[in-house]
C-alpha positions in Angstrom: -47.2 -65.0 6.8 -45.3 -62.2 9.4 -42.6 -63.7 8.3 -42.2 -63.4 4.4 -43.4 -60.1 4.7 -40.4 -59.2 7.3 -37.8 -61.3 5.0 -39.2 -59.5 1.3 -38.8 -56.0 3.4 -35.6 -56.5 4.6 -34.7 -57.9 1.2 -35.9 -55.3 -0.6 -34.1 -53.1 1.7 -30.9 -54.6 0.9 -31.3 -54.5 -3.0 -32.3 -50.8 -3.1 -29.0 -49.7 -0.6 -26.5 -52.0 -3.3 -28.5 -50.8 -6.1 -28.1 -46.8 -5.4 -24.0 -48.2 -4.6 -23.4 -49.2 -8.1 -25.5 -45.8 -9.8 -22.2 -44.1 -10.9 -20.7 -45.2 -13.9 -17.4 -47.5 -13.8 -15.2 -45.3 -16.4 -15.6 -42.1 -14.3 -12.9 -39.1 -14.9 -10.0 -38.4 -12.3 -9.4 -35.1 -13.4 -11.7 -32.1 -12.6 -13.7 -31.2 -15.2 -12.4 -28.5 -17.5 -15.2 -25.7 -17.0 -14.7 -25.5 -13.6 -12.3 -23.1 -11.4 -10.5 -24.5 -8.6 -9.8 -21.6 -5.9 -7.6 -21.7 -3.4 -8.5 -19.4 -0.6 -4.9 -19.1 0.9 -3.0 -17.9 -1.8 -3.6 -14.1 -2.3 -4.7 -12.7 -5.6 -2.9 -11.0 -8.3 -4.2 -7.6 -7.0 -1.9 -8.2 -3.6 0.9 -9.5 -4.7 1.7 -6.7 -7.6 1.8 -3.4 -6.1 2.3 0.0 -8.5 5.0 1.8 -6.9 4.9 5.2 -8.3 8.6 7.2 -7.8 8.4 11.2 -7.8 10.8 13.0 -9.5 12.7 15.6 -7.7 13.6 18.5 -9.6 16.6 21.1 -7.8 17.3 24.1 -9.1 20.1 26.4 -8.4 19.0 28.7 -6.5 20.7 32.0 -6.2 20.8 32.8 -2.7 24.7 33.7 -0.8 25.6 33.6 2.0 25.8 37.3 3.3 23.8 38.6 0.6 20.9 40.6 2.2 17.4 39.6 1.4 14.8 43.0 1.8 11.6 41.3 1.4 12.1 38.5 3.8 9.4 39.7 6.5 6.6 38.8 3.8 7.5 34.8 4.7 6.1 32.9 7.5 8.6 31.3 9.8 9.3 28.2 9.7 8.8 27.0 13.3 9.0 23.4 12.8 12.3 22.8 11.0 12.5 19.3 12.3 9.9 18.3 10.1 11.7 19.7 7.3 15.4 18.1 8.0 16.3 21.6 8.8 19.2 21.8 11.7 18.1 24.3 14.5 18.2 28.2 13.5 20.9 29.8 15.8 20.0 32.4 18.3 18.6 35.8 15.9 18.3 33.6 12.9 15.2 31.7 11.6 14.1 29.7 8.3 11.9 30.8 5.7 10.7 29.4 2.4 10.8 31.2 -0.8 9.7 29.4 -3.3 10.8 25.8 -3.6 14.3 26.8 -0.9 14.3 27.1 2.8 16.3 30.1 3.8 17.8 30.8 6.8 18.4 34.3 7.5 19.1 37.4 10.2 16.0 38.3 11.8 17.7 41.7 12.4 19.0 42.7 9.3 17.8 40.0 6.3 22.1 38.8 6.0 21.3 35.2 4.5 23.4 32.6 6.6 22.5 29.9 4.5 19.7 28.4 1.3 18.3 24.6 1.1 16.3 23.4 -1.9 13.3 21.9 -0.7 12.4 18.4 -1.4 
């Protein structure tokens, strides 16, 4: 009696595991369904690879600054200590750079003699 209970188990057992193996149907689709997305982690999006470079225009005017003209308000300015920064060359000894609008003067400290104008960028 032990025994044809162990052998319908087991049996039983065996149908149910070949039964679940055959649950899918035989025509199944290859090819992902259409309403899903496949993503692909790796690539980067469309928001990294375009980027908007936005180009300023620079506008120069002529200015009207000479050299050797004299400029009488130039003590109003600030000088302009870091020229560097501006791609200034270094002010000679009893010179020193202003700006005046949209130009970068360089002028006497002693008596206002402009030595030289740059339009600023």
């Amino acid at each position: 009696m032990k025994r044809i209970i162990l052998s319908t188990l087991a049996f039983s057992m065996l149908a149910a595991t070949s039964l679940t193996g055959q649950a899918a149907p035989v025509n199944a689709p290859v090819a992902p369904r259409s309403d899903y997305t496949q993503v692909d982690w790796k690539k980067p999006t469309h928001r990294d690879v375009k980027r908007h470079v936005i180009k300023k225009k620079v506008v120069v005017k002529r200015s009207n600054w000479r050299n050797g003209q004299r400029y009488s308000s130039w003590k109003r300015h600030q000088p302009i200590r870091d020229y560097h920064r501006y791609g200034l060359r270094r002010p000679g000894p009893g010179q020193e750079w202003i700006r005046v609008g949209n130009d970068y003067v360089l002028v006497s400290i002693v008596s206002g003699i402009i030595f030289g104008a740059i339009a600023a960028r």
